[in-house]
N, C-alpha and C positions, 0 to 999 in steps of 0.2 A: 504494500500500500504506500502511495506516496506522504511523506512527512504534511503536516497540514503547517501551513505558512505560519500561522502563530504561535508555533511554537518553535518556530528559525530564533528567535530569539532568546529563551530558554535554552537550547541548544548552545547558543554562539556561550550564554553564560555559563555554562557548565565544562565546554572547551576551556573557558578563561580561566575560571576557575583553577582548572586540573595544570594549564600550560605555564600562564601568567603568576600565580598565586601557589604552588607547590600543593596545592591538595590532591593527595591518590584518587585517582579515577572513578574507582570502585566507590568512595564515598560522594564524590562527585555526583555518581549516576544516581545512587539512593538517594539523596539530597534531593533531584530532580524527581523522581518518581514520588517522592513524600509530596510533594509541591504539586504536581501534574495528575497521579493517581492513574495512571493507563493502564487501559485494556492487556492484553496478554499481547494481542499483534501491535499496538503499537506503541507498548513496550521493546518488541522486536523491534521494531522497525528504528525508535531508538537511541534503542544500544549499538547499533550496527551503523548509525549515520556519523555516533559521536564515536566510535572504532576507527571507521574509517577515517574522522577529521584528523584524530589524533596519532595514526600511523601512518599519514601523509601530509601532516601539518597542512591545512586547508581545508577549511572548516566548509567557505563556500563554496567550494568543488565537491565535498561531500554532498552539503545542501540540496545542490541542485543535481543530485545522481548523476555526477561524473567520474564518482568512482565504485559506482555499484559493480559487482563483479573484479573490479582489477585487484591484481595481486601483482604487483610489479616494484622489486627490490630496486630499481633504479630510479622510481621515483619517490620511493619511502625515503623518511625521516628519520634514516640511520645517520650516527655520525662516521665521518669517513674514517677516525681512526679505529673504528669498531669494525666494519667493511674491510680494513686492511688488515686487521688480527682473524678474522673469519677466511679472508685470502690467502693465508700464511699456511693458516691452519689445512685448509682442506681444499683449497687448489681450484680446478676446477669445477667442481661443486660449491664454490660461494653462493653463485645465484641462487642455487635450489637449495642451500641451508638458509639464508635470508629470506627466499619466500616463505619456509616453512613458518618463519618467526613471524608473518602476516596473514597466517591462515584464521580461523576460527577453532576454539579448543569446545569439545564437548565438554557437557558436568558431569563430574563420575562423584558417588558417595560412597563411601563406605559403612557397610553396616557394622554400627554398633553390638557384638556377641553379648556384652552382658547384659543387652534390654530386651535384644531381639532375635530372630532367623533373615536370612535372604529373602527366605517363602514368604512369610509375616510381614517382612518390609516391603518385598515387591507388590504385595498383594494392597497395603495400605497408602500405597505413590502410583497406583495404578493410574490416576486422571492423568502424572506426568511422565508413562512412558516409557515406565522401565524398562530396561534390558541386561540381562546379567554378563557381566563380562570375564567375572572371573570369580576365585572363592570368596563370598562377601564383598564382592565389589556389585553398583549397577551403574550402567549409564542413565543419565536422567536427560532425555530429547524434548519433555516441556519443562522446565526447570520456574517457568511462570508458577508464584505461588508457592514454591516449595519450602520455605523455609516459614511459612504460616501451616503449615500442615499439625496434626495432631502427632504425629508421627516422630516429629522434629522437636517438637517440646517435651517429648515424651525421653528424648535419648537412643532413638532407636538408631540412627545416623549421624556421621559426619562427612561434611564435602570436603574430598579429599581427592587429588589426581592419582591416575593407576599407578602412575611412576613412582611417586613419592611413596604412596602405600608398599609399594617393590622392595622402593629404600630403606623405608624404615623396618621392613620387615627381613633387609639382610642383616638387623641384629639377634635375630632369635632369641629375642627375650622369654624367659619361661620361668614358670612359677615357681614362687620364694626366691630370685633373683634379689642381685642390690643394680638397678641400671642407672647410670646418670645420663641423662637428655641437658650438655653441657651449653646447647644454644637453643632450650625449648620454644619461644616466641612464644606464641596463643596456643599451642599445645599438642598440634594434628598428631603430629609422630608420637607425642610422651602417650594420648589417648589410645594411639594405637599400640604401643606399649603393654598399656595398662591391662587390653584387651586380652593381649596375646600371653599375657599373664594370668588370664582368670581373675585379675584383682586380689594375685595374691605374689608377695614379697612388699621390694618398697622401688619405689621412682625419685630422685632428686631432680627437680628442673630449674635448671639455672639458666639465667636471662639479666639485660643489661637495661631491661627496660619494664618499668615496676607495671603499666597499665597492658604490658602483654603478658603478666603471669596472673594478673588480675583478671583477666579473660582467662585464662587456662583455667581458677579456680573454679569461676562458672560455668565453664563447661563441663570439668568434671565431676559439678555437682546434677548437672543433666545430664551425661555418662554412666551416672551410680557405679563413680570411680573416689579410691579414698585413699589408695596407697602413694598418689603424689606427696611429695613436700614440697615444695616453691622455692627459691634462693635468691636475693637478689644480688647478681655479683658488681659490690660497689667498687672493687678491686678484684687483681688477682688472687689475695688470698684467698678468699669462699673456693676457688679453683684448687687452691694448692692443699687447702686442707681435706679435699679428696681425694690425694694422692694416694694411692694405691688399697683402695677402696672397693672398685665396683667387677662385678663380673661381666659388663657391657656398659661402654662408652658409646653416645653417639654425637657426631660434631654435625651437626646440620648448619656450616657455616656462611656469614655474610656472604654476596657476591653479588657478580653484577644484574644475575636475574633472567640471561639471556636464554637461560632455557624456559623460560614462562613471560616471555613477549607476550605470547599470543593472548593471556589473559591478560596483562598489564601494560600495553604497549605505552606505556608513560613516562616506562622504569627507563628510557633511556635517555628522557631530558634531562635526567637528573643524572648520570653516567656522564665523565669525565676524564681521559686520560690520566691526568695527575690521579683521580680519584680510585682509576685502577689499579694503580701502582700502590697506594694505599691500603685500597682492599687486599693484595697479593702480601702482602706484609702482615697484615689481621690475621689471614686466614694460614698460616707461615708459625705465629705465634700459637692459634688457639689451637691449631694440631697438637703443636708441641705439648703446649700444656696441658688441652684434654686425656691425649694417649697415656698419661703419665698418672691418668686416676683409675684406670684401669689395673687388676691386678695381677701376677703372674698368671699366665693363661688364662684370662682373660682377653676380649676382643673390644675390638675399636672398630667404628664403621665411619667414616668421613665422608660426605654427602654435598654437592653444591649442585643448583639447580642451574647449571651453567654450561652452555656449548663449547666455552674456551677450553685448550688445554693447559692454558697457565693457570685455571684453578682450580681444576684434577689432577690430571696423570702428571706436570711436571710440581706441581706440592709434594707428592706422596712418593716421589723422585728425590724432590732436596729432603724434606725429613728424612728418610731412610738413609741419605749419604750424611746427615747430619751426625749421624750416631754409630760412630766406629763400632765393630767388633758383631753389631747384631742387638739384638733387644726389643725389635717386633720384628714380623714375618707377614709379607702382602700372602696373603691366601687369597684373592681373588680381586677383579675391577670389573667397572661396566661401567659402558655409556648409553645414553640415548639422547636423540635429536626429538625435538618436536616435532609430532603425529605419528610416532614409531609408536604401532598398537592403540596409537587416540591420545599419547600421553605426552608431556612434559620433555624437556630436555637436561638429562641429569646426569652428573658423575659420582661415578661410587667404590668407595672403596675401603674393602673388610679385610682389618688385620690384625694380627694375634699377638701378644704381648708373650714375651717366651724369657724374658732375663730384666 
């Protein structure tokens, strides 16, 4: 359906917003729909006008559907020195690693184990469309309305990408564990954690930022999850007095995002050269120091939702040469690109703590 003209300006204000004014997208667009109150279609219709503004910088080339359909990495609103680390990295496949980061990401949830079943959940988000993709995962194709569901308040789900549910799940957490979730955020991975725990051991979730473990508390109180404790690390020591503590670390660290464009295409007005080199520093540090709360044989899993390999495989390259003589062991890596399986773009990598 075409956008209705009065609300081209709502529109341009929620670009401004997000571009102008540093506010995340995602709160942008609720802001907008609180305001507007739209139908299901032209709610679709959008989020896909202010998508496209903001992954081609031109708000009125969206407007006026001239870029309905296009996917074209030459005309997007990447910065060039992101283009040339993307270039470096995988050669002639830039173009079609950069379209992928312009496509449209589906909503995949994850089911909550200790509220609910697959069966029970798909049966109860039936108006939007379930589809099971995998053990406790579903895709959600009307996602309109879904987070007002009875379902949702209930705990029986968290949205959550296939990918990331993968990642956190190459820490195999299992019950009566000690796991520390060293960069928990809002809590996706510690809940799934919790999950894969039965709700039985304990979870530390440390975080740098007191109103994201403020959100983890309430979710895990609509999870009928209890074994979290929260941290907030106003320093390194909260970190350091973990040291050799937990039978599974996991670093789910800062980065530049670029493997989840496709949901946030905003993350890269705020991405910076200098700012990379900063992050590659951060994420340098908190390896070091995470892996190091981990106890002998136990495992570390290091996780960025990132297509570079400057912050995967060559981090998990200088840590390991950082530390003469041996003292963890890569037991496995993996990557994925955005829309590999519908998901995320993510590096990962699980290793064992042996001296």
């Amino acid at each position: 359906m075409p956008l209705p003209a009065a609300l081209h300006g709502a529109v341009r204000d929620c670009v401004y917003d997000t571009l102008a004014q540093g506010r995340h997208l995602t709160s942008s667009i609720e802001r907008l729909f609180r305001d507007v109150s739209p139908s299901e279609e032209l709610a679709s219709e959008l989020r896909r006008v202010i998508f496209q503004a903001v992954r081609y910088d031109n708000i009125e080339a969206a407007l006026e559907g001239e870029l309905d359909g296009v996917v074209d990495p030459h005309r997007a609103a990447f910065p060039e020195w992101l283009r040339e680390r993307v270039g470096l990295a995988y050669g002639e496949r830039r173009d079609e690693v950069l379209a992928r980061m312009l496509s449209d990401a589906p909503v995949f949830v994850r089911v909550n184990t200790l509220r609910s079943t697959l069966d029970a959940c798909r049966t109860a988000l039936h108006q939007h469309a379930p589809h099971p993709v995998s053990d406790g995962m579903l895709r959600i194709d009307r996602p309109f309305g879904l987070f007002a569901t009875e379902a949702f308040a209930a705990g029986w789900f968290e949205q959550q990408d296939i990918t990331s549910v993968r990642a956190g799940q190459e820490l195999k957490a299992a019950a009566g564990e000690r796991i520390v979730d060293s960069c928990a955020g809002s809590g996706g991975k510690t809940l799934l954690f919790a999950a894969s725990m039965m709700n039985k051991g304990r979870i530390i979730a440390v975080d740098v930022v007191a109103s994201k473990l403020q959100a983890l508390r309430h979710r895990s109180t609509r999870a009928g999850v209890d074994i979290i404790e929260t941290r907030l690390a106003t320093s390194t020591k909260v970190i350091k007095r973990l040291f050799e503590t937990a039978d599974g670390v996991f670093i789910d660290a800062p980065c530049t995002g670029t493997g989840v464009v496709r949901r946030n295409p905003d993350i890269l007005y705020h991405r910076t050269e200098e700012g990379f080199a900063e992050l590659l520093a951060l994420q340098l540090q908190l390896l070091r120091h995470g892996a190091k709360v981990a106890k002998i044989g136990g495992r570390v899993v290091y996780a960025v939702c990132s297509i570079l390999p400057e912050e995967g495989a060559h981090q998990i390259a200088s840590f390991l040469a950082s530390i003469p003589g041996a003292g963890f062991v890569l037991e496995r890596e993996w990557t994925t690109l955005p829309g590999d399986d519908g998901g995320d773009g993510f590096y990962v990598a699980h290793l064992t703590r042996t001296a």
